[in-house]
C-alpha positions as a LaTeX table, in Angstrom:
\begin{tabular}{lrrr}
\hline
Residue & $x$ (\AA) & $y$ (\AA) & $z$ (\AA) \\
\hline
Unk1 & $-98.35$ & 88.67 & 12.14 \\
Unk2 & $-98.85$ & 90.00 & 15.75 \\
Unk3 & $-95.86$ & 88.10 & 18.01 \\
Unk4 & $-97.51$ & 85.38 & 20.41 \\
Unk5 & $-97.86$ & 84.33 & 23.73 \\
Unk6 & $-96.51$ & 82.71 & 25.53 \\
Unk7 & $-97.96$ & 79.99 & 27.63 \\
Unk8 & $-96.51$ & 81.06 & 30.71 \\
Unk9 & $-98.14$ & 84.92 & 29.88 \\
Unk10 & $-100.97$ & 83.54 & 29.61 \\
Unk11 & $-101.41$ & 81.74 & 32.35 \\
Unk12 & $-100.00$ & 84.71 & 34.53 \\
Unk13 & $-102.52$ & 86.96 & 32.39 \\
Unk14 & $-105.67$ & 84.54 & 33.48 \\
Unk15 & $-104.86$ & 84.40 & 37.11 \\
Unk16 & $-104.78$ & 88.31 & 37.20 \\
Unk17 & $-108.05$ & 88.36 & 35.00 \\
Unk18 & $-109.73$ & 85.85 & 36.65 \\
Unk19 & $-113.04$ & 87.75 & 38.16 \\
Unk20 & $-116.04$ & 85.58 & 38.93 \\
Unk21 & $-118.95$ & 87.92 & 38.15 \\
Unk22 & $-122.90$ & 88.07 & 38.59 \\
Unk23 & $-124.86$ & 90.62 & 37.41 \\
Unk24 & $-128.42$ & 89.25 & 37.97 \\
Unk25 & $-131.65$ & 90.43 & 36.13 \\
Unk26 & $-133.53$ & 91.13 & 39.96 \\
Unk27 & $-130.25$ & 93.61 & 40.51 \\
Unk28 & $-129.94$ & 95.39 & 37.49 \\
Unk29 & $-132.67$ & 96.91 & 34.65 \\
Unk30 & $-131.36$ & 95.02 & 31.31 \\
Unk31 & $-132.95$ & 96.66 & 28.57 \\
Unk32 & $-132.14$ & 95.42 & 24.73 \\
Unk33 & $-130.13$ & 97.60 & 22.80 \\
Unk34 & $-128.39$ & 97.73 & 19.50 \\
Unk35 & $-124.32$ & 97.42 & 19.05 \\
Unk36 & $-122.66$ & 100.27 & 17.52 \\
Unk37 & $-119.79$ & 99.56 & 15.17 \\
Unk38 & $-116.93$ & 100.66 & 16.01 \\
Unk39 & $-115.97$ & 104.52 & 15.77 \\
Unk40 & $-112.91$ & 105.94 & 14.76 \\
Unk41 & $-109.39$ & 105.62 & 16.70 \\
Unk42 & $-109.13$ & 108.54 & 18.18 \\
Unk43 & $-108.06$ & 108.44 & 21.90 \\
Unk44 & $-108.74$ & 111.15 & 24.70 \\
Unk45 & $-106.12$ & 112.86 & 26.38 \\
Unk46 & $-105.13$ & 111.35 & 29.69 \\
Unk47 & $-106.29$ & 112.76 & 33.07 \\
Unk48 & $-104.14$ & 113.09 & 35.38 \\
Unk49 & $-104.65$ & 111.46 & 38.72 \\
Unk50 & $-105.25$ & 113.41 & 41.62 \\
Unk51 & $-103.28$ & 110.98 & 44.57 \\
Unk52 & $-105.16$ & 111.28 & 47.61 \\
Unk53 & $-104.06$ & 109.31 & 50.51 \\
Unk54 & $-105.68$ & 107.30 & 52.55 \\
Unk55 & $-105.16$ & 105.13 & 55.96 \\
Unk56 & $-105.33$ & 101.59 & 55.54 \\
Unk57 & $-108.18$ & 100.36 & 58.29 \\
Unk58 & $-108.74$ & 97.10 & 59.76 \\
Unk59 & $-112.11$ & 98.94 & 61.07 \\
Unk60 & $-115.31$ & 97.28 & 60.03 \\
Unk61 & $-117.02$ & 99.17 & 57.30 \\
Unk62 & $-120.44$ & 100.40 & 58.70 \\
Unk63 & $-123.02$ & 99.03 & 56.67 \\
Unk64 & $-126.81$ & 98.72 & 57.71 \\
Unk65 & $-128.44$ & 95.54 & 59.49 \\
Unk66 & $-128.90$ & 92.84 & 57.09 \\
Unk67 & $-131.86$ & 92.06 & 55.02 \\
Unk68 & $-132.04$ & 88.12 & 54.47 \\
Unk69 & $-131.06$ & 87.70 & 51.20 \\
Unk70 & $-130.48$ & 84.14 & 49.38 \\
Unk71 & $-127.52$ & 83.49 & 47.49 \\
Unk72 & $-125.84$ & 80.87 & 45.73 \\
Unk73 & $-122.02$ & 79.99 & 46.09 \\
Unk74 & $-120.12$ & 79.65 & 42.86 \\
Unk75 & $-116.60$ & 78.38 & 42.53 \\
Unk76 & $-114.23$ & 77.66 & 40.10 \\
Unk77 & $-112.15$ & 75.01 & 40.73 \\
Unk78 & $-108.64$ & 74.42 & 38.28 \\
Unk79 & $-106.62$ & 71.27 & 38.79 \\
Unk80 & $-102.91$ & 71.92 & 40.03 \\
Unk81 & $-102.13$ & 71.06 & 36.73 \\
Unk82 & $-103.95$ & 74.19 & 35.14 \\
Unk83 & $-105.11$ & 71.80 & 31.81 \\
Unk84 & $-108.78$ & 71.46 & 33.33 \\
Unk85 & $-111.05$ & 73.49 & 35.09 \\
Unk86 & $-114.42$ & 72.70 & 36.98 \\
Unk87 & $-117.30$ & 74.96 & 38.43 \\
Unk88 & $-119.26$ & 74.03 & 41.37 \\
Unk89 & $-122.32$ & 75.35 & 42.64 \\
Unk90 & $-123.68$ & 75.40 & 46.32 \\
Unk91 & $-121.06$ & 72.23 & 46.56 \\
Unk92 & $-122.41$ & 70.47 & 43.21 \\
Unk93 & $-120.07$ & 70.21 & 40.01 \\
Unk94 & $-122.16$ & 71.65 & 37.47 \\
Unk95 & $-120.89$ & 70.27 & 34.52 \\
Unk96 & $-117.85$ & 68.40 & 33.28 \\
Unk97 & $-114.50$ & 69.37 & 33.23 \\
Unk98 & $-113.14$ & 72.46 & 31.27 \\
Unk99 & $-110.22$ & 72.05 & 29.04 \\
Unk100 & $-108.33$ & 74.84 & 30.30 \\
Unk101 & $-109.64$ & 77.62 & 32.66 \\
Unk102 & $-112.59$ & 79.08 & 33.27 \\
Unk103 & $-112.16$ & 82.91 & 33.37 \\
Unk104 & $-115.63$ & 84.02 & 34.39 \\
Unk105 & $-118.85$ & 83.27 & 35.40 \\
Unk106 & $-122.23$ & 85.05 & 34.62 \\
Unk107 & $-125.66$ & 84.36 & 36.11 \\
Unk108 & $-128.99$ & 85.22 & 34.47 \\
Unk109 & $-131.74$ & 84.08 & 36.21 \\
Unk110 & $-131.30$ & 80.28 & 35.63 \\
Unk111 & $-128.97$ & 80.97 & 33.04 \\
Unk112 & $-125.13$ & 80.09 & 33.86 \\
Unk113 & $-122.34$ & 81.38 & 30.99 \\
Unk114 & $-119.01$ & 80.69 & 31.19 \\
Unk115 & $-116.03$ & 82.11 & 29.66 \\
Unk116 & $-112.98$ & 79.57 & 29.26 \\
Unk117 & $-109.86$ & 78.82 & 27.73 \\
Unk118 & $-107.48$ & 76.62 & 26.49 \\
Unk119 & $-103.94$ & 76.65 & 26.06 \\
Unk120 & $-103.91$ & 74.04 & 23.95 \\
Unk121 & $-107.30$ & 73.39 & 22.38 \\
Unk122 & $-108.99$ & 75.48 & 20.33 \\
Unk123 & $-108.61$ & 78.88 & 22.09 \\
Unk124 & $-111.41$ & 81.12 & 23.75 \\
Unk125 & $-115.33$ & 79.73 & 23.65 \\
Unk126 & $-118.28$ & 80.76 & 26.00 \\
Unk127 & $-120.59$ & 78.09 & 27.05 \\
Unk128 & $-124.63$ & 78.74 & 28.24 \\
Unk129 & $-125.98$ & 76.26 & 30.38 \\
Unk130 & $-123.00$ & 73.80 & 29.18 \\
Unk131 & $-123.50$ & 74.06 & 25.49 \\
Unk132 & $-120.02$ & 75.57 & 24.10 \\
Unk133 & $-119.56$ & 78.25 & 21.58 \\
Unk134 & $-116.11$ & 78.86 & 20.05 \\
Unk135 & $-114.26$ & 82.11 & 19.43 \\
Unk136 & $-111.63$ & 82.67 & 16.77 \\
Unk137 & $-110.39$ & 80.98 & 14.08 \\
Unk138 & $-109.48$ & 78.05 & 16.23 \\
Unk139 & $-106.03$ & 78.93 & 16.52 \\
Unk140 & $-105.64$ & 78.96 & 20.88 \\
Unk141 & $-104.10$ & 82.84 & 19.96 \\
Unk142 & $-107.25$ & 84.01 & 17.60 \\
Unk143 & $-109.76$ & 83.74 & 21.63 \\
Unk144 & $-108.54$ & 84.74 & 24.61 \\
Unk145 & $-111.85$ & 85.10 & 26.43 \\
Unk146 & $-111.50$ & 86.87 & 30.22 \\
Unk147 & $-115.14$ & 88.02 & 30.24 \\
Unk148 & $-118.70$ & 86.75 & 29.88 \\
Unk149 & $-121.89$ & 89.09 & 29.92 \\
Unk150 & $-125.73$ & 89.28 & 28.59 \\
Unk151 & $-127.81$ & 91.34 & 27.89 \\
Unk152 & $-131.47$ & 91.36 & 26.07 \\
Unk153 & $-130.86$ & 88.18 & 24.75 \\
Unk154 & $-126.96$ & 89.01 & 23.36 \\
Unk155 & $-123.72$ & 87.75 & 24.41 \\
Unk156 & $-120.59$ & 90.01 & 25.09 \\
Unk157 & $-117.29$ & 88.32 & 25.69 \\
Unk158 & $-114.51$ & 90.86 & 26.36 \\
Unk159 & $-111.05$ & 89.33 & 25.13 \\
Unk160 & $-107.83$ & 89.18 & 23.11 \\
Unk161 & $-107.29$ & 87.86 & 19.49 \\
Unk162 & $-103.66$ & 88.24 & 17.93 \\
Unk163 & $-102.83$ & 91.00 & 20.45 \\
Unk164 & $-105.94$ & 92.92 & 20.00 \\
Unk165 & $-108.36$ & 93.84 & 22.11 \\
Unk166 & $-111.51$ & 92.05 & 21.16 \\
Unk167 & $-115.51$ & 92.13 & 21.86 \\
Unk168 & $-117.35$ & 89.40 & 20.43 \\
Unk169 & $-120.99$ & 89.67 & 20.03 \\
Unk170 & $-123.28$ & 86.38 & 20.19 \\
Unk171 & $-119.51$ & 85.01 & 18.70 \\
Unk172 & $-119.09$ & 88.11 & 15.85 \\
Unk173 & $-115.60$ & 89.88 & 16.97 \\
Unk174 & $-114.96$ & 93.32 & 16.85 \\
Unk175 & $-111.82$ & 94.68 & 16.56 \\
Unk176 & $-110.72$ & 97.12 & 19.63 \\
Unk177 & $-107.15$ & 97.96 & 18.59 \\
Unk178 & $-104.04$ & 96.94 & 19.78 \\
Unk179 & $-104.08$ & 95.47 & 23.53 \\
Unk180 & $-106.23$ & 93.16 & 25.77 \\
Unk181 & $-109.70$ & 93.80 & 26.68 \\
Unk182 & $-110.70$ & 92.13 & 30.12 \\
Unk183 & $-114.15$ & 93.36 & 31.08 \\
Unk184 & $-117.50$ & 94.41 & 29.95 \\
Unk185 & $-120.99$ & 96.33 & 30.98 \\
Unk186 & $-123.91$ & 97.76 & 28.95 \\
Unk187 & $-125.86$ & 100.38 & 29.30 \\
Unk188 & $-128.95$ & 101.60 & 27.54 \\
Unk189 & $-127.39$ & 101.15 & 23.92 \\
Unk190 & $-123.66$ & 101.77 & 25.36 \\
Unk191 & $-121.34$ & 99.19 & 25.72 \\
Unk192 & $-118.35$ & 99.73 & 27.77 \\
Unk193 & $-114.89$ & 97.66 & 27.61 \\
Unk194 & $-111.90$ & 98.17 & 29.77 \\
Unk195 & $-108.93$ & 96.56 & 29.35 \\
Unk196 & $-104.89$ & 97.56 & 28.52 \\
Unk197 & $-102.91$ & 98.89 & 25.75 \\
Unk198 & $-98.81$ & 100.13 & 25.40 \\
Unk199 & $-99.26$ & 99.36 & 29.01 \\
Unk200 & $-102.21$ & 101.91 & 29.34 \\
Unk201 & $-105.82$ & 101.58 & 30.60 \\
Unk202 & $-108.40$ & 101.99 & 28.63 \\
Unk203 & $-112.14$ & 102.77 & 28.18 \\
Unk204 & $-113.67$ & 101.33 & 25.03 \\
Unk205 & $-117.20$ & 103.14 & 24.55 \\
Unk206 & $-119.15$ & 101.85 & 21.75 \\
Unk207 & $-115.43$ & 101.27 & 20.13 \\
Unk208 & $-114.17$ & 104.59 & 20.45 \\
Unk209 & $-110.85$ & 104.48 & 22.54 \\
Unk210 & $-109.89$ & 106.51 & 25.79 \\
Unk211 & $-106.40$ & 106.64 & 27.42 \\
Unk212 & $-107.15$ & 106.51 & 31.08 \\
Unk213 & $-103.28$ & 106.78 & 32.57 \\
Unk214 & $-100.77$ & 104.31 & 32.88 \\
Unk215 & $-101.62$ & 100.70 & 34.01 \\
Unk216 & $-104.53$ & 98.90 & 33.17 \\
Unk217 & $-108.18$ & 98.44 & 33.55 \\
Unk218 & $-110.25$ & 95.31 & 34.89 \\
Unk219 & $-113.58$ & 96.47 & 35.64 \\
Unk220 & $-116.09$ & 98.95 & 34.78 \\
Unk221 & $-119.62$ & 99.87 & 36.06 \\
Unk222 & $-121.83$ & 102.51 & 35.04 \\
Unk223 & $-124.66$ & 104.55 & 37.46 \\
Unk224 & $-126.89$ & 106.96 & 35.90 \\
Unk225 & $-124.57$ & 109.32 & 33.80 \\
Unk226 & $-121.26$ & 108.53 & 35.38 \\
Unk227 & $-118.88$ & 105.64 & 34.38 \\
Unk228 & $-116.56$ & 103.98 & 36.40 \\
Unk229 & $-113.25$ & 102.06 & 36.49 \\
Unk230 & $-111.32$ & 100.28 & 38.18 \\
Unk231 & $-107.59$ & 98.69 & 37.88 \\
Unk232 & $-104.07$ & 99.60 & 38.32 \\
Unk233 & $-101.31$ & 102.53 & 37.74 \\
Unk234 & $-98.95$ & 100.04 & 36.98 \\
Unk235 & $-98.81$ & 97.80 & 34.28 \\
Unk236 & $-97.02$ & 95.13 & 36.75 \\
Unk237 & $-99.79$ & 93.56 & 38.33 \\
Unk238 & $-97.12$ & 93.02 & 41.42 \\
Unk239 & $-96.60$ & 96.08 & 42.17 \\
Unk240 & $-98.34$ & 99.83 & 41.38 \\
Unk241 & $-101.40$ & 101.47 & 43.70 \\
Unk242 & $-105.04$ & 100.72 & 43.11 \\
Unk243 & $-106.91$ & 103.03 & 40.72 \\
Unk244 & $-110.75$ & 104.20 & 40.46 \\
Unk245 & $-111.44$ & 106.46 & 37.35 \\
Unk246 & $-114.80$ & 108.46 & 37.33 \\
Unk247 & $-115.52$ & 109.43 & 34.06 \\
Unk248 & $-112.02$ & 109.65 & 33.58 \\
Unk249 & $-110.86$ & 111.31 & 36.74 \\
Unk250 & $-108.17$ & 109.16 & 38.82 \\
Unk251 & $-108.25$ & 108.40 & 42.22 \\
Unk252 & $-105.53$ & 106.71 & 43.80 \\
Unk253 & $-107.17$ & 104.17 & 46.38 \\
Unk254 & $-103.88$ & 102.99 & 48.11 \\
Unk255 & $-101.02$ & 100.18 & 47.21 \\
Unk256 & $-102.44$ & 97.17 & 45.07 \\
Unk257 & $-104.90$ & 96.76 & 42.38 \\
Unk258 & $-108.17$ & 97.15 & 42.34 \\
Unk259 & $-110.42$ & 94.38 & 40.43 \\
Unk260 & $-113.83$ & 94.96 & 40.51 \\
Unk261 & $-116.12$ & 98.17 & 41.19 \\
Unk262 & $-119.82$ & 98.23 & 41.62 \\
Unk263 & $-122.09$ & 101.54 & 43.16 \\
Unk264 & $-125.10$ & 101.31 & 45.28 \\
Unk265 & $-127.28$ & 104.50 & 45.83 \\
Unk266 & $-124.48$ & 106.97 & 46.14 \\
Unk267 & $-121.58$ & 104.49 & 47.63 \\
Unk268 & $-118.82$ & 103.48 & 45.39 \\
Unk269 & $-117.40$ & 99.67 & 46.39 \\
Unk270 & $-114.02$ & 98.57 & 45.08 \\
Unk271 & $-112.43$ & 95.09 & 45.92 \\
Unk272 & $-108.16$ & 94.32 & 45.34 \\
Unk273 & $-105.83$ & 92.96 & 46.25 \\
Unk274 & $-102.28$ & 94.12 & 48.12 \\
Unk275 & $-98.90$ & 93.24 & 46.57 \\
Unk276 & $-98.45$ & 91.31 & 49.56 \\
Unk277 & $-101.42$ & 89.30 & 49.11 \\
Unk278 & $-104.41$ & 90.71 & 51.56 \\
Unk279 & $-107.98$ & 91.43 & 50.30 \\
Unk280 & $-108.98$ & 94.69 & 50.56 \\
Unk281 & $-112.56$ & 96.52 & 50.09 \\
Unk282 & $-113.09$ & 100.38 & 49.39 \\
Unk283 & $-115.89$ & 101.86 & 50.46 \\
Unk284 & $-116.12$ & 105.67 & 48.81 \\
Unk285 & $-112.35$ & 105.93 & 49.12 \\
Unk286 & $-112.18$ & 103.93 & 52.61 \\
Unk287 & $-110.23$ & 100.74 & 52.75 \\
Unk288 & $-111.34$ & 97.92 & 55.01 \\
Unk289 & $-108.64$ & 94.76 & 55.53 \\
Unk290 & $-110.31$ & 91.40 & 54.64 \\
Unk291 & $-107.43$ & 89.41 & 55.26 \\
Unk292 & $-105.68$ & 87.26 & 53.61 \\
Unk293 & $-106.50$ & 86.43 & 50.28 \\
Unk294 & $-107.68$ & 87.63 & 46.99 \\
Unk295 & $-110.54$ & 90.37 & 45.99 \\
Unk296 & $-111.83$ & 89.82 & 42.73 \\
Unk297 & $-115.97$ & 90.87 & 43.04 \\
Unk298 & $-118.01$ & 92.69 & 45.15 \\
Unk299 & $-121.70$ & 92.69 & 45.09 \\
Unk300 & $-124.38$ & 94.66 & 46.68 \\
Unk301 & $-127.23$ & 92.79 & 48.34 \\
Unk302 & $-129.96$ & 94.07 & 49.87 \\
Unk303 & $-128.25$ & 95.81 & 52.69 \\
Unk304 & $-125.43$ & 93.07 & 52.41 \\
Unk305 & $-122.00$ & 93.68 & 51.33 \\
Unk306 & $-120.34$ & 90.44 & 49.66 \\
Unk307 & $-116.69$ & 90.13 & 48.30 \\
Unk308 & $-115.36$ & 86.87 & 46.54 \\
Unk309 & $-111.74$ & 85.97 & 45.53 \\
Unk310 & $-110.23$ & 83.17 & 47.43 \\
Unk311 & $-112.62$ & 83.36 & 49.93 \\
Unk312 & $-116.00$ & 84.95 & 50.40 \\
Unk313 & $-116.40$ & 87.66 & 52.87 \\
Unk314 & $-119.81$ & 88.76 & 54.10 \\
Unk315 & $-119.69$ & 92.71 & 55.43 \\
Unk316 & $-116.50$ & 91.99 & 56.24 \\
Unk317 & $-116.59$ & 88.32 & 57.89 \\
Unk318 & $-114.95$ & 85.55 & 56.16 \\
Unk319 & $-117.85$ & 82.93 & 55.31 \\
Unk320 & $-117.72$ & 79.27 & 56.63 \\
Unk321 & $-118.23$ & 77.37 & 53.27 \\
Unk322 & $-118.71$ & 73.67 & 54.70 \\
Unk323 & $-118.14$ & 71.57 & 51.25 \\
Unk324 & $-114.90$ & 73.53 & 50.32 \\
Unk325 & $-112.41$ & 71.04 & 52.63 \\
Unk326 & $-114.04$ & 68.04 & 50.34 \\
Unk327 & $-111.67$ & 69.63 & 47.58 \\
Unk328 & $-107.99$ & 70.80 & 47.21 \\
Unk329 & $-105.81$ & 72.90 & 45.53 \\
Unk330 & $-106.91$ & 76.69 & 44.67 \\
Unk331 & $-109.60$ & 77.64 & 43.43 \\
Unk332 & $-111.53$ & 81.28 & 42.94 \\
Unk333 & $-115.62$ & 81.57 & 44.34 \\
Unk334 & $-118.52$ & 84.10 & 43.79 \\
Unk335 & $-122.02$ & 84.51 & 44.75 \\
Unk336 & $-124.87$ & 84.90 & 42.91 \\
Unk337 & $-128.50$ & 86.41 & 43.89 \\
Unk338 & $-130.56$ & 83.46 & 43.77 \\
Unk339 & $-133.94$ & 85.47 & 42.20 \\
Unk340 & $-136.58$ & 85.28 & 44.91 \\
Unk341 & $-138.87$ & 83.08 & 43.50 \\
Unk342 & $-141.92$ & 82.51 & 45.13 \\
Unk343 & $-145.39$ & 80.56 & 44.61 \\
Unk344 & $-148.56$ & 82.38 & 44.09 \\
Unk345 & $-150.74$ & 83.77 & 46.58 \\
Unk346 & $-153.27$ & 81.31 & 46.06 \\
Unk347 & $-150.79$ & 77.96 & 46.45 \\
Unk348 & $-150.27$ & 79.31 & 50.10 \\
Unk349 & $-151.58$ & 76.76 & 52.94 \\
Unk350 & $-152.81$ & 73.51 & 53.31 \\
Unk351 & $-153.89$ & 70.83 & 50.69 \\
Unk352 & $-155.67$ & 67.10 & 51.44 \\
Unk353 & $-154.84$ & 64.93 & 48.24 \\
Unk354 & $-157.92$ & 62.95 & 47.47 \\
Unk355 & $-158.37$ & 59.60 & 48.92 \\
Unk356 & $-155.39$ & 59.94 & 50.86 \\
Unk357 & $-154.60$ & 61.22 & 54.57 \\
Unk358 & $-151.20$ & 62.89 & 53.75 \\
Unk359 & $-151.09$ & 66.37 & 53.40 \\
Unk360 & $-148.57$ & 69.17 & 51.35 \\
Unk361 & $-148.00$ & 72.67 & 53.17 \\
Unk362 & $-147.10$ & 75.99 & 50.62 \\
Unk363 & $-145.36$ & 78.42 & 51.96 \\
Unk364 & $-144.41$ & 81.31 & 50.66 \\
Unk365 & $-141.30$ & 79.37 & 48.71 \\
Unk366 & $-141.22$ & 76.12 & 50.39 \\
Unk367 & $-143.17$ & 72.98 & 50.21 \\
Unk368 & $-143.48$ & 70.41 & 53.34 \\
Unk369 & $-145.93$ & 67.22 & 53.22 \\
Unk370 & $-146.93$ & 65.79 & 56.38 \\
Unk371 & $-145.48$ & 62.44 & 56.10 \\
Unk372 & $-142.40$ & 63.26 & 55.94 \\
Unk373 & $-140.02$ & 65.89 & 57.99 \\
Unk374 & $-137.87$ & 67.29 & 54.80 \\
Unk375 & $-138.24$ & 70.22 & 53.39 \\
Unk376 & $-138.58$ & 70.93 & 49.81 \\
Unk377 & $-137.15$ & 74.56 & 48.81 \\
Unk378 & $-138.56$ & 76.58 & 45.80 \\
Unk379 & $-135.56$ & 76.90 & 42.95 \\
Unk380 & $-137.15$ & 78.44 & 39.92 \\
Unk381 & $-140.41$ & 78.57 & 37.95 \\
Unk382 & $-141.13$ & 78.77 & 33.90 \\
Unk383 & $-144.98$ & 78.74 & 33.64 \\
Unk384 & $-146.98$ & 76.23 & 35.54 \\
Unk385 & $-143.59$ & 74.61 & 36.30 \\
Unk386 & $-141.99$ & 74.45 & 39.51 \\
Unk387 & $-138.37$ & 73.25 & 40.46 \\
Unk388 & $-137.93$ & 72.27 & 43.68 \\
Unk389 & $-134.60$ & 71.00 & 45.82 \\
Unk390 & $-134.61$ & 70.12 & 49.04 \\
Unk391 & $-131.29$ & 69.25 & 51.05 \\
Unk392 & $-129.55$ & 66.23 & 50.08 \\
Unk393 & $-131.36$ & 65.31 & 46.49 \\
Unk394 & $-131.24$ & 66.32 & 43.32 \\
Unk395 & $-133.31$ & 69.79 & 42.01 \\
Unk396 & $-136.41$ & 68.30 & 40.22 \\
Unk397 & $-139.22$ & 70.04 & 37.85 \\
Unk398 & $-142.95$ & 69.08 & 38.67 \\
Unk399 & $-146.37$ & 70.72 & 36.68 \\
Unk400 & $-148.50$ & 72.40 & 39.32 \\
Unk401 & $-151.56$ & 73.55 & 38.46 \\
Unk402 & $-154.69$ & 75.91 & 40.37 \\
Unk403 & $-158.04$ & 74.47 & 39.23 \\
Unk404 & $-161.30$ & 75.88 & 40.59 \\
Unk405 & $-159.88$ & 75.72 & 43.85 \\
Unk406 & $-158.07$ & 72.42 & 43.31 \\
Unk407 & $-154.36$ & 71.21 & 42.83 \\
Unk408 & $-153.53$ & 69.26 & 40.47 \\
Unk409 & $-149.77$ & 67.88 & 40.42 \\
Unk410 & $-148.44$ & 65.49 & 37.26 \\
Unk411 & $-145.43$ & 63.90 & 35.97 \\
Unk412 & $-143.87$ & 63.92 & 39.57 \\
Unk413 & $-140.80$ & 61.41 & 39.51 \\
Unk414 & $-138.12$ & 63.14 & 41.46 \\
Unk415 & $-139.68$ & 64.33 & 45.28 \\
Unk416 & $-137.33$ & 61.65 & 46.18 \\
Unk417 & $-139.76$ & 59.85 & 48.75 \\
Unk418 & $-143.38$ & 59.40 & 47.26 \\
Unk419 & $-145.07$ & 60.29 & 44.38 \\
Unk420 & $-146.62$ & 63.82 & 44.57 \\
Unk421 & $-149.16$ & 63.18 & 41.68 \\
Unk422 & $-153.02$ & 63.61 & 41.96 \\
Unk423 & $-156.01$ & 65.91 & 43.00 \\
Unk424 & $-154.97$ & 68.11 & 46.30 \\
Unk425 & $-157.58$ & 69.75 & 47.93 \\
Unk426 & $-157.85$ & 72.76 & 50.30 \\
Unk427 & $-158.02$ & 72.49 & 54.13 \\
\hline
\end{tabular}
């Protein structure tokens, strides 16, 4: 039987995997594809990197005037303790406590998976929308999970069982080989995994195993035909230079690790960390100083540039996030797109409800009604359903429907000041 870890490893092994993640359906084309089984062992010869050095700069990257974008702030929160673990949205705990940690986070339109772990529960599971799914045997070695992704419907979670790296597919493991797998992206019908073994960095394509150089892998990202990688040279995370791999060709990016790796248009972004603890984005090979702190994401959107670790850094500037004092300890954030829902054409303007004075305003995603001064902010919609939030309440669902010129609004029991339910008629 494959030796075990130990629970300090473990521990040190989620802090250096933990990567909050988003890859949102608005940002990226998900098509469904089918899983290939895994190929044979063979591994590729390594390619040797090419070390070209580069100037640290505190310079701010030059990146176009911002679109307005809306996001939402993620964060993972584990007690000092490191038994629970609890994620947070916009300031909100989403759900109960973790047993464990929580190594990633993936958003799919409303959708929310998480990939946790416990030390000493039942090993690795992946929950959607709070409803947990185990991985493993339900022996805490048979499920490390470090990574949670979907696509068309599936679920990939990127992870270790028994010392081998491990996919798991809507909860069916494959088999990688011997090492750890930390991260994965599809493509098409491709799916990628990066991760570490014999204290190299790997590329797992469809199963089929490549040797990228010594160190390891945490994130991968594929454009068009090329496929790229980021991680370390060094399979001390302390110590060793920040990697990107381009289809297999090394670049050396400068002294740290590099965690995640995303490309725009023809820009390349990686975020890292230093050894001496400073968060650091590359732009196509250029390094801009965050400060202090940890890189674990970076996310392209609109013409915005974000980064999320320990803190969340917008094109460079260090975001105020005004409900982090109300908790301690550390704790890891990431942003999400929020998709930019918004009601039809023909909810836009002014509407009298019937036998009433008051009135309710649409814009193009908000809702006001004349009796009262909040503002009610357009979440998501499923069909004729609308959810709503506005700032200091509780998101609520209502039915709202167009009818010969005519609203009709039902089942209203959470606008939080009057009820919203009757005939509303044009102005």
């Amino acid at each position: 039987m494959a030796s075990e870890l130990t629970k300090n490893e473990l521990k040190k092994e989620k802090e250096c995997t933990m990567k909050m993640v988003f890859k949102c359906l608005g940002l990226f084309a998900v098509v469904t594809f089918c899983f290939t089984a895994c190929g044979n062992s063979e591994q590729s010869p390594v390619n040797e990197p090419e070390e070209i050095l580069l100037e640290e700069s505190t310079n701010d990257i030059e990146i176009e005037p911002p679109a307005p974008v809306a996001i939402d702030v993620f964060m993972i929160f584990p007690d000092t303790g490191g038994d629970y673990a609890y994620l947070y949205k916009n300031g909100e705990m989403l759900t109960s406590r973790f047993k464990g940690s929580i190594s990633s986070v993936f958003v799919s339109g409303s959708d929310i998976y998480v990939a946790s772990y416990s030390d000493g529960g039942r090993g690795g599971s992946y929950s959607k929308n709070g409803v947990s799914h185990g991985l493993g045997d339900g022996d805490y070695h048979s499920g490390y999970s470090s990574y949670v992704y979907e696509s068309g419907g599936d679920v990939y979670v990127a992870g270790t069982s028994y010392d081998n790296a491990t996919l798991w597919k809507n909860s069916v493991a494959q088999n990688l080989g011997q090492g750890r797998a930390y991260s994965v992206f599809v493509s098409g019908n491709d799916v990628y995994v990066v991760g570490t073994s014999n204290d190299n960095a790997m590329l797992w394509k469809n199963g089929n195993a490549q040797i990228l150089g010594q160190g390891w892998a945490g994130s991968v990202f594929v454009s068009g035909n090329d496929v790229y990688v980021a991680g370390s040279n060094s399979s001390d995370r302390s110590s060793g230079n920040a990697m990107l791999w381009k289809n297999g060709n090394a670049q050396i990016l400068g002294q740290g690790s590099a965690s995640s790796v995303v490309v725009s248009g023809n820009d390349v972004y990686v975020a890292g960390t230093t050894s001496n603890y400073n968060a650091v984005l590359w732009k196509n090979g250029s390094a801009q100083n965050l400060g202090e702190g940890r890189a674990s994401d970076v996310m392209i959107l609109g013409n915005d540039v974000y980064v999320s670790g320990s803190s969340v850094w917008k094109n460079g500037v260090v975001q105020d996030i005004d409900w982090e004092n109300e908790l301690w300890g550390p704790y890891y954030f990431f942003v999400a797109l929020r998709p930019d829902f918004t009601f039809p054409s023909e909810y836009i303007g002014t509407w009298k409800r019937n036998n009433y004075d008051n009135t309710l305003t649409f814009t193009k995603n908000t809702i006001t009604i004349s009796s009262r001064t909040n503002i009610w902010e357009l979440i998501y919609i499923s069909g004729d359903s609308f959810s709503l939030k506005r700032e200091g309440a509780a998101q609520f669902t209502i039915p709202i429907k167009l009818t010969n010129n005519t609203l009709v609004i039902t089942g209203d029991t959470g606008s939080g000041q009057e009820n919203w339910n009757g005939t509303w008629l044009r102005q």
